[in-house]
Biopython code that builds the backbone (N, CA, C, O; Angstrom):
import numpy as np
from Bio.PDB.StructureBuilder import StructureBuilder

atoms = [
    (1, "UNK", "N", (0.839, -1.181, 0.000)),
    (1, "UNK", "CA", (0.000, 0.000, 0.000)),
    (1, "UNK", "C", (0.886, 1.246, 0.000)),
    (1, "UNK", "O", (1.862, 1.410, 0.731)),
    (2, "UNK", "N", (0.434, 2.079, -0.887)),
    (2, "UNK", "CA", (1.689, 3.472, -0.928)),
    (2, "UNK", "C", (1.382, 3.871, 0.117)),
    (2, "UNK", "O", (0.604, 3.230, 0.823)),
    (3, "UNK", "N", (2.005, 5.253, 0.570)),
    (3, "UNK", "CA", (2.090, 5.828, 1.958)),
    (3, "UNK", "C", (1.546, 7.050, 1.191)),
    (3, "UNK", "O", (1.454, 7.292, -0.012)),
    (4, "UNK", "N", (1.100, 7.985, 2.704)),
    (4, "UNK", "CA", (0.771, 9.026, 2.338)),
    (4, "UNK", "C", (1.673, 9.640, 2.086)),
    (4, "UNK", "O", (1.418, 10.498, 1.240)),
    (5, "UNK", "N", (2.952, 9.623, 2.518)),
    (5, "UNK", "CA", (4.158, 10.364, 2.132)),
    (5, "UNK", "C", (4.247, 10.596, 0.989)),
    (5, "UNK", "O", (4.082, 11.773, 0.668)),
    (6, "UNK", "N", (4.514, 9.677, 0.001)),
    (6, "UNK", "CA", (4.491, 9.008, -1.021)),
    (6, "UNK", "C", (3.802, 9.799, -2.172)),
    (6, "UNK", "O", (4.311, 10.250, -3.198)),
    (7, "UNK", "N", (2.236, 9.862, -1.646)),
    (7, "UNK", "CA", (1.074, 10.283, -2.320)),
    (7, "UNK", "C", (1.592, 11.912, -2.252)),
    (7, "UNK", "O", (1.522, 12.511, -3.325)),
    (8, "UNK", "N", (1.975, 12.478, -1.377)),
    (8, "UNK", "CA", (2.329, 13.668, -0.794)),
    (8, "UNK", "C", (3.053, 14.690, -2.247)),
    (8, "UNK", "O", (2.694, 15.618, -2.972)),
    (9, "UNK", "N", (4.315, 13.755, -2.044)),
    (9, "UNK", "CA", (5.197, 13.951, -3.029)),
    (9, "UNK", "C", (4.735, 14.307, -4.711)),
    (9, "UNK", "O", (4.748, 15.232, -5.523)),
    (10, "UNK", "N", (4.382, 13.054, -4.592)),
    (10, "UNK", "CA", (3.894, 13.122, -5.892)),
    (10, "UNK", "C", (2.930, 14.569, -6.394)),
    (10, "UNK", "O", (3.217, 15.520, -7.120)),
    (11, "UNK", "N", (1.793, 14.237, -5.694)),
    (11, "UNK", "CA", (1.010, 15.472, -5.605)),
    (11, "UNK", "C", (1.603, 16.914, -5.573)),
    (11, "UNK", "O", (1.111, 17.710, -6.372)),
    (12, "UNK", "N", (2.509, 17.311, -4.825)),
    (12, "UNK", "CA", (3.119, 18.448, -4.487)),
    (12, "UNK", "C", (3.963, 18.589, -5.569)),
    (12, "UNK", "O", (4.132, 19.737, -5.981)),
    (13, "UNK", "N", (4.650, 17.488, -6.238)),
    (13, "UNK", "CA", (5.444, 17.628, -7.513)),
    (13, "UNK", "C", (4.702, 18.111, -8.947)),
    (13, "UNK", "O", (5.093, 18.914, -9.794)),
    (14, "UNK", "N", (3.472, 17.300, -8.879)),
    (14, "UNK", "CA", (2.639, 17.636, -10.237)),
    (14, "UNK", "C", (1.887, 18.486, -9.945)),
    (14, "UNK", "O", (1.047, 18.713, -10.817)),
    (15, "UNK", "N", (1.795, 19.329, -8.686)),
    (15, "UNK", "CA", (0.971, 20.368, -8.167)),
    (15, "UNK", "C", (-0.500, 20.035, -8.616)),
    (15, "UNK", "O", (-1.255, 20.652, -9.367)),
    (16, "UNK", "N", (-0.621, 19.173, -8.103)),
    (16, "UNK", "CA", (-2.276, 18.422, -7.995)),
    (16, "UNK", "C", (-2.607, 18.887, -6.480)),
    (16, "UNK", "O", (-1.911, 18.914, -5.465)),
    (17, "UNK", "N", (-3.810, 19.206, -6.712)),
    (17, "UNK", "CA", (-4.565, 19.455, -5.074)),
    (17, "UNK", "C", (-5.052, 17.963, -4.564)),
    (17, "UNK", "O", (-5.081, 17.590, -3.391)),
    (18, "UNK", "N", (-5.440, 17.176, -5.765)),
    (18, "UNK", "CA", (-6.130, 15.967, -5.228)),
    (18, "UNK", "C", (-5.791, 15.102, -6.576)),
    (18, "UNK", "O", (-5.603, 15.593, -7.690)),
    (19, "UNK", "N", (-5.747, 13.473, -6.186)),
    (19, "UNK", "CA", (-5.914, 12.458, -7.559)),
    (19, "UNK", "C", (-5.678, 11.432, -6.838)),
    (19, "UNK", "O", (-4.574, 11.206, -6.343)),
    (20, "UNK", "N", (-6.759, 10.650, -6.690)),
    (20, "UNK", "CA", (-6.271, 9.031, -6.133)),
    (20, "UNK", "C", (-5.771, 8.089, -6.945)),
    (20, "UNK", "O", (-6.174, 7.519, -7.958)),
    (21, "UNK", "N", (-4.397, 8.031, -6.003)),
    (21, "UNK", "CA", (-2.863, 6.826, -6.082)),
    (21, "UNK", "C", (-3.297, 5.932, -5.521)),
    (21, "UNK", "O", (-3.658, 6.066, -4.352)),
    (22, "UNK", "N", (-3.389, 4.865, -6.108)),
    (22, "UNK", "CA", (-3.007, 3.444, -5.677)),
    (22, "UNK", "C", (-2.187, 2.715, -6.293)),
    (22, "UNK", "O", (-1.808, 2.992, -7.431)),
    (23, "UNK", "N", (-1.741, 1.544, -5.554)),
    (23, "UNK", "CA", (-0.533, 0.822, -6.125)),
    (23, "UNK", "C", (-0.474, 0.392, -7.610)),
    (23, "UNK", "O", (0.589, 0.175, -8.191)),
    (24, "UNK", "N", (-1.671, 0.288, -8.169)),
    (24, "UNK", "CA", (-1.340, -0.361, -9.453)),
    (24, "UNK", "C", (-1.541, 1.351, -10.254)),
    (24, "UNK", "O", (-1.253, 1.329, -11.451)),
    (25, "UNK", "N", (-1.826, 2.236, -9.907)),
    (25, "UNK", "CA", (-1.665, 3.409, -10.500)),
    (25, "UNK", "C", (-0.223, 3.574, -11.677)),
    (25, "UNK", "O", (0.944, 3.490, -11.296)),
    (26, "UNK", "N", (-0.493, 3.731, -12.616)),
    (26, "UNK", "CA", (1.014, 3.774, -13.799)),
    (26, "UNK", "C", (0.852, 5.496, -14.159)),
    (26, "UNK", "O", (-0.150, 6.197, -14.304)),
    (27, "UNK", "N", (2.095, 5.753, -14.215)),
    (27, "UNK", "CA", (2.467, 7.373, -14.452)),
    (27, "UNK", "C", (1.339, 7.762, -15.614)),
    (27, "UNK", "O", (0.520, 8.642, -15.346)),
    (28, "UNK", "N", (1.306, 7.120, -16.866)),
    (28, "UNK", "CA", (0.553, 7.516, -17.386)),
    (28, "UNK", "C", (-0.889, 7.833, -17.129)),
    (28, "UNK", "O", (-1.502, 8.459, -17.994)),
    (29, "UNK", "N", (-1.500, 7.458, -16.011)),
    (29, "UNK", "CA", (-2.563, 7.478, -16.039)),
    (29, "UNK", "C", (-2.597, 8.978, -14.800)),
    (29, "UNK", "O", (-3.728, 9.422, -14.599)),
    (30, "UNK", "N", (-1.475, 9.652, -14.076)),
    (30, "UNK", "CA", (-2.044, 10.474, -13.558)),
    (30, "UNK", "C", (-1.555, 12.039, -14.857)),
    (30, "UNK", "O", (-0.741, 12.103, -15.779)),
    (31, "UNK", "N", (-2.622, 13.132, -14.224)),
    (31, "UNK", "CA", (-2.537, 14.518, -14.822)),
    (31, "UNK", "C", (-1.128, 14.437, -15.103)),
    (31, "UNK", "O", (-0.462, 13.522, -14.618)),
    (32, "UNK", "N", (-0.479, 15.551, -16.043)),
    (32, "UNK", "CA", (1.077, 15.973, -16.075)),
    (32, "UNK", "C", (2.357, 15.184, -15.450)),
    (32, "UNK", "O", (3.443, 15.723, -15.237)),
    (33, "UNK", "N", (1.992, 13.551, -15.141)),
    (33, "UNK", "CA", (3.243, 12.991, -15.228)),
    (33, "UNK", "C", (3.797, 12.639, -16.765)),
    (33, "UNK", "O", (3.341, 11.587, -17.214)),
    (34, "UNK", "N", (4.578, 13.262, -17.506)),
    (34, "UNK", "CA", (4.966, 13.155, -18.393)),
    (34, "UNK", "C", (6.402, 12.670, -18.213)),
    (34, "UNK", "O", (6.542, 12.351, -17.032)),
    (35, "UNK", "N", (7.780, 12.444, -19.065)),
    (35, "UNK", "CA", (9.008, 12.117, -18.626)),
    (35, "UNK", "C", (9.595, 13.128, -18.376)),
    (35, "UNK", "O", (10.797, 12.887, -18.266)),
    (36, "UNK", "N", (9.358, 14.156, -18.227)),
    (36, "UNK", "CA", (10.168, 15.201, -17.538)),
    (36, "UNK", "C", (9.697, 15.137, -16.210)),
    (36, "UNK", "O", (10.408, 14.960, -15.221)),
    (37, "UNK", "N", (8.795, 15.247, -16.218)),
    (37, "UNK", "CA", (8.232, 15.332, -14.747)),
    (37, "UNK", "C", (8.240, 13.948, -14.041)),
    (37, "UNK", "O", (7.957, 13.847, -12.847)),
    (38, "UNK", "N", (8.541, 12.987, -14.742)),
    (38, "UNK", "CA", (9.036, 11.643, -13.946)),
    (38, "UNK", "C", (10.524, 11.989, -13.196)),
    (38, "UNK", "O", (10.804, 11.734, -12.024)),
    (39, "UNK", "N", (11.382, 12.631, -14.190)),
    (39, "UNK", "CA", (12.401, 12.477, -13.415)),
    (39, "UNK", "C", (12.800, 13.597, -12.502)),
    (39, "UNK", "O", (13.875, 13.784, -11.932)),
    (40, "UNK", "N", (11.709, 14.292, -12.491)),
    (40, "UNK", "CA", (11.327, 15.510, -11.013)),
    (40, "UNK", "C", (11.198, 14.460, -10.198)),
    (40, "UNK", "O", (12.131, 13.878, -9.644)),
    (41, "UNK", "N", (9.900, 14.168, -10.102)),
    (41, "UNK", "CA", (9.196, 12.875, -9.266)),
    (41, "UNK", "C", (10.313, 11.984, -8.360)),
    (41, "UNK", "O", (10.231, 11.898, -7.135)),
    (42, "UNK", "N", (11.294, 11.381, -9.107)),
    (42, "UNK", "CA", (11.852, 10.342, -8.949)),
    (42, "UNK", "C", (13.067, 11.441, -7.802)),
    (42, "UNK", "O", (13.204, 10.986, -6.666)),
    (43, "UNK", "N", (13.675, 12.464, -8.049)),
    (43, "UNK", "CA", (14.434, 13.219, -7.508)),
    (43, "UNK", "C", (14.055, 13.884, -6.243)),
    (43, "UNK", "O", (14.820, 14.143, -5.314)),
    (44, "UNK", "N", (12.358, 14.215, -6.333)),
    (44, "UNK", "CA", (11.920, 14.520, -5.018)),
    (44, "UNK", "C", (11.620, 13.348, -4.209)),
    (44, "UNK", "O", (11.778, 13.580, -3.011)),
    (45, "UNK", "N", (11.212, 12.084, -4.493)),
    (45, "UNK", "CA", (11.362, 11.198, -3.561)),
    (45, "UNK", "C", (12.516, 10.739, -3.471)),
    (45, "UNK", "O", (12.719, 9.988, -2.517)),
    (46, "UNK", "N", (13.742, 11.047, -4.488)),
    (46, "UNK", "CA", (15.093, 10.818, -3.390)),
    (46, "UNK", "C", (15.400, 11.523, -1.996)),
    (46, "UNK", "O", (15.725, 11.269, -0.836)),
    (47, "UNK", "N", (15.011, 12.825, -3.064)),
    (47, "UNK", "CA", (15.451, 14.065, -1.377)),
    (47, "UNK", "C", (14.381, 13.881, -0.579)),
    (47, "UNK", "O", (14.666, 14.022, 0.610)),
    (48, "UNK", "N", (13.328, 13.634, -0.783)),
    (48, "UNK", "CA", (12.077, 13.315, 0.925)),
    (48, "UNK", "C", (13.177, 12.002, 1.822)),
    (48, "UNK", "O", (13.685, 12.083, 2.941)),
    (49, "UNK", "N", (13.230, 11.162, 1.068)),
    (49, "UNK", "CA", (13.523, 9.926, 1.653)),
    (49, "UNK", "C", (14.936, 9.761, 2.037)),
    (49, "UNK", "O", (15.293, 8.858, 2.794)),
    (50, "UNK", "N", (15.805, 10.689, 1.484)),
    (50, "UNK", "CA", (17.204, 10.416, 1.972)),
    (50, "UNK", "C", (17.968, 8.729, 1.234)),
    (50, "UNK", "O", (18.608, 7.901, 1.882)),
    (51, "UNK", "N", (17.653, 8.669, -0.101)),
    (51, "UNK", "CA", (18.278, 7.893, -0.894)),
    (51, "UNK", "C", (18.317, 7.904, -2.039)),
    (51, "UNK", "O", (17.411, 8.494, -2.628)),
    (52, "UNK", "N", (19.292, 7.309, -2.739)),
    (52, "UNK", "CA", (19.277, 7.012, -4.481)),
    (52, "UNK", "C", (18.507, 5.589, -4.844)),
    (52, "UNK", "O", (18.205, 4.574, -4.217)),
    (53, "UNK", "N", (18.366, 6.037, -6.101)),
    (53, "UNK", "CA", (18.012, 4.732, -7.091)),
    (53, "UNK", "C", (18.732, 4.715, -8.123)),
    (53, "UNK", "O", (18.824, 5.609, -8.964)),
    (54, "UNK", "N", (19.270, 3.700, -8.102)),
    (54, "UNK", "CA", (19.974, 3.281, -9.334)),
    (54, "UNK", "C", (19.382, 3.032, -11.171)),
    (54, "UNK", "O", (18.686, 2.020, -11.252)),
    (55, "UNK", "N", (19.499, 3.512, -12.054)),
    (55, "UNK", "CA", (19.241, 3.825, -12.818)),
    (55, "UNK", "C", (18.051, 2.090, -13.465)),
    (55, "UNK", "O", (17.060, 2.299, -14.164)),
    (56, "UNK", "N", (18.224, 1.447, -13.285)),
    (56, "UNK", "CA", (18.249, 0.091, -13.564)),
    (56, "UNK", "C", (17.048, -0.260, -12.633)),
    (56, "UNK", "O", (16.093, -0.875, -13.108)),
    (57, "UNK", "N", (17.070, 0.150, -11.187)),
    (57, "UNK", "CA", (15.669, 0.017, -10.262)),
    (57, "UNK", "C", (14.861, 0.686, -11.068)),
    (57, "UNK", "O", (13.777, 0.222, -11.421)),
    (58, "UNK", "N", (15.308, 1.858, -11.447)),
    (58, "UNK", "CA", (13.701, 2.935, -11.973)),
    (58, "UNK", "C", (13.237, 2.448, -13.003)),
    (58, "UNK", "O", (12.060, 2.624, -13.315)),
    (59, "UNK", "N", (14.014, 1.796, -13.669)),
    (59, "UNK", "CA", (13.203, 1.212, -15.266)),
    (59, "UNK", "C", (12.621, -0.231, -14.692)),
    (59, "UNK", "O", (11.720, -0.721, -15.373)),
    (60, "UNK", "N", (12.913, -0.743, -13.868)),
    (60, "UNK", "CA", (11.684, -1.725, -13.759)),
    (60, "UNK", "C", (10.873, -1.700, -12.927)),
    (60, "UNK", "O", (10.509, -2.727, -12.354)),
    (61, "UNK", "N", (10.396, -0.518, -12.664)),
    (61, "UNK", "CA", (9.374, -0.046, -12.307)),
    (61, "UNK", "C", (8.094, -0.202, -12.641)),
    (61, "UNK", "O", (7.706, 0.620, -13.471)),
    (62, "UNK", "N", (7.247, -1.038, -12.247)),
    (62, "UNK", "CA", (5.561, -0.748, -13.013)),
    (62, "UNK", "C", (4.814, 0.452, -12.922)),
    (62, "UNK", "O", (4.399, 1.311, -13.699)),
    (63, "UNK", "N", (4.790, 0.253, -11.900)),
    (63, "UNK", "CA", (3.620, 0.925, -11.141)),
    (63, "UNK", "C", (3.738, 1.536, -9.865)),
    (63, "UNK", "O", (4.715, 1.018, -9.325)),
    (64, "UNK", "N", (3.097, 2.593, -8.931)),
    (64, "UNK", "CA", (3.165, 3.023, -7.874)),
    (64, "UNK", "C", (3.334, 2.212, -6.956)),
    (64, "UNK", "O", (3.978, 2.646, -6.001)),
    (65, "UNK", "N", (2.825, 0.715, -6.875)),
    (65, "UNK", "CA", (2.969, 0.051, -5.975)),
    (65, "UNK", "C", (4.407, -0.647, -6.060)),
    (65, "UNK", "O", (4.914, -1.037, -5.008)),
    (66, "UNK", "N", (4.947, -0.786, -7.032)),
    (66, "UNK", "CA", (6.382, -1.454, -6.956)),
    (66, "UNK", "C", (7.328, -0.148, -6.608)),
    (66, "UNK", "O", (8.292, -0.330, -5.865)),
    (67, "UNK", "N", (7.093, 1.018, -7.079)),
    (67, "UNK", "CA", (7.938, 2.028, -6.319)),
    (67, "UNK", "C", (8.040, 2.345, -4.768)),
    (67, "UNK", "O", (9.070, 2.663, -4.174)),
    (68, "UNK", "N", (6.466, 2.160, -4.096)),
    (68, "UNK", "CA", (6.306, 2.125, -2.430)),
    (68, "UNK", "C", (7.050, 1.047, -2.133)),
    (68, "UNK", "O", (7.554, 1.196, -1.020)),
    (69, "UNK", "N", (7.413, -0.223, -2.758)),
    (69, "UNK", "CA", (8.195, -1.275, -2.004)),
    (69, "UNK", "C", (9.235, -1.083, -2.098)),
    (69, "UNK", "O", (9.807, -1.337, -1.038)),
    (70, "UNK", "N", (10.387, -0.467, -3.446)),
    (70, "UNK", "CA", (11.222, -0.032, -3.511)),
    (70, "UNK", "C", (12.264, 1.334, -2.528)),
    (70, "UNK", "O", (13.451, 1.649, -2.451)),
    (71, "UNK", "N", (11.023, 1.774, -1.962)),
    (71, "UNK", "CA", (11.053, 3.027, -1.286)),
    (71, "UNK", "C", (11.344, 2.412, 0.301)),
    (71, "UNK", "O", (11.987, 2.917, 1.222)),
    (72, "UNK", "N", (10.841, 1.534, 0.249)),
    (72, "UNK", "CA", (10.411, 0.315, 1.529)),
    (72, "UNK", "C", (11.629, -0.306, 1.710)),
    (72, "UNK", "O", (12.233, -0.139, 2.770)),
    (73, "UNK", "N", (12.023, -0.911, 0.943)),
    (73, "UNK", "CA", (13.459, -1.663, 1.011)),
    (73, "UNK", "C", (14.483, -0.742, 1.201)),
    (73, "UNK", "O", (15.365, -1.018, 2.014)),
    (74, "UNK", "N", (14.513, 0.310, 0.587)),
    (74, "UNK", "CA", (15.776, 0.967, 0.197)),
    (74, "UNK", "C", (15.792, 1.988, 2.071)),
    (74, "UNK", "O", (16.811, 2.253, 2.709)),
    (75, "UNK", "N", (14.760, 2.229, 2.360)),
    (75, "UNK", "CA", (14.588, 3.143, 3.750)),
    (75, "UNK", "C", (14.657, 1.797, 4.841)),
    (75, "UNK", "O", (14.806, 2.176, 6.003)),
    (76, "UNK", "N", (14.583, 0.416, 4.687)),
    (76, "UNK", "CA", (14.783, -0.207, 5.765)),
    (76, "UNK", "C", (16.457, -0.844, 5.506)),
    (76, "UNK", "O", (17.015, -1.654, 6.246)),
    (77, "UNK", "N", (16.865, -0.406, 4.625)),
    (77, "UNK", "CA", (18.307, -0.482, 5.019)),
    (77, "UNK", "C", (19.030, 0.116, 5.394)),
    (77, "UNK", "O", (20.177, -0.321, 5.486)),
    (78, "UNK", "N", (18.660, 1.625, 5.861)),
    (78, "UNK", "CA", (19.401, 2.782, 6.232)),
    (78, "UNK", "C", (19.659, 2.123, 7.990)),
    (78, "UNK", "O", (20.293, 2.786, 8.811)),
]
sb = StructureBuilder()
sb.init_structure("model")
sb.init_model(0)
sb.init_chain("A")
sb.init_seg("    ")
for serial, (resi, resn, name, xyz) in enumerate(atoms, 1):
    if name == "N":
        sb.init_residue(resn, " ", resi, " ")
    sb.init_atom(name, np.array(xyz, "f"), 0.0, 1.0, " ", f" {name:<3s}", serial, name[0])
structure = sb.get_structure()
């Protein structure tokens, strides 16, 4: 399940007031995630979270819900 954090980000990045995220949610399907604004996205949940992703995690990426686990793993190894 994504976090609100998560949802936070995103939102505050695409300057959406509101849009319901759920895990199987794919970039394409929200407002103005386009690939520029993916790799905003991807940069502000580095700096919220205090980590990198390696170029190779982000492309196998599906969906919102494989990024919350990714986000999950990578913050329970700190």
């Amino acid at each position: 399940m994504i976090s609100g954090r998560m949802k936070d980000v995103i939102l505050r990045t695409l300057k959406l007031s509101e849009f319901e995220l759920r895990d199987e949610t794919r970039a394409y399907q929200v407002p103005g995630w386009d690939s520029l604004n993916h790799i905003i996205i991807i940069a502000a949940i580095e700096k919220e979270y205090g980590i990198c992703f390696k170029v190779s995690e982000i492309l196998r990426l599906n969906d919102l819900g494989n990024l919350q686990a990714l986000i999950n793993k990578k913050t329970d190894a700190i």
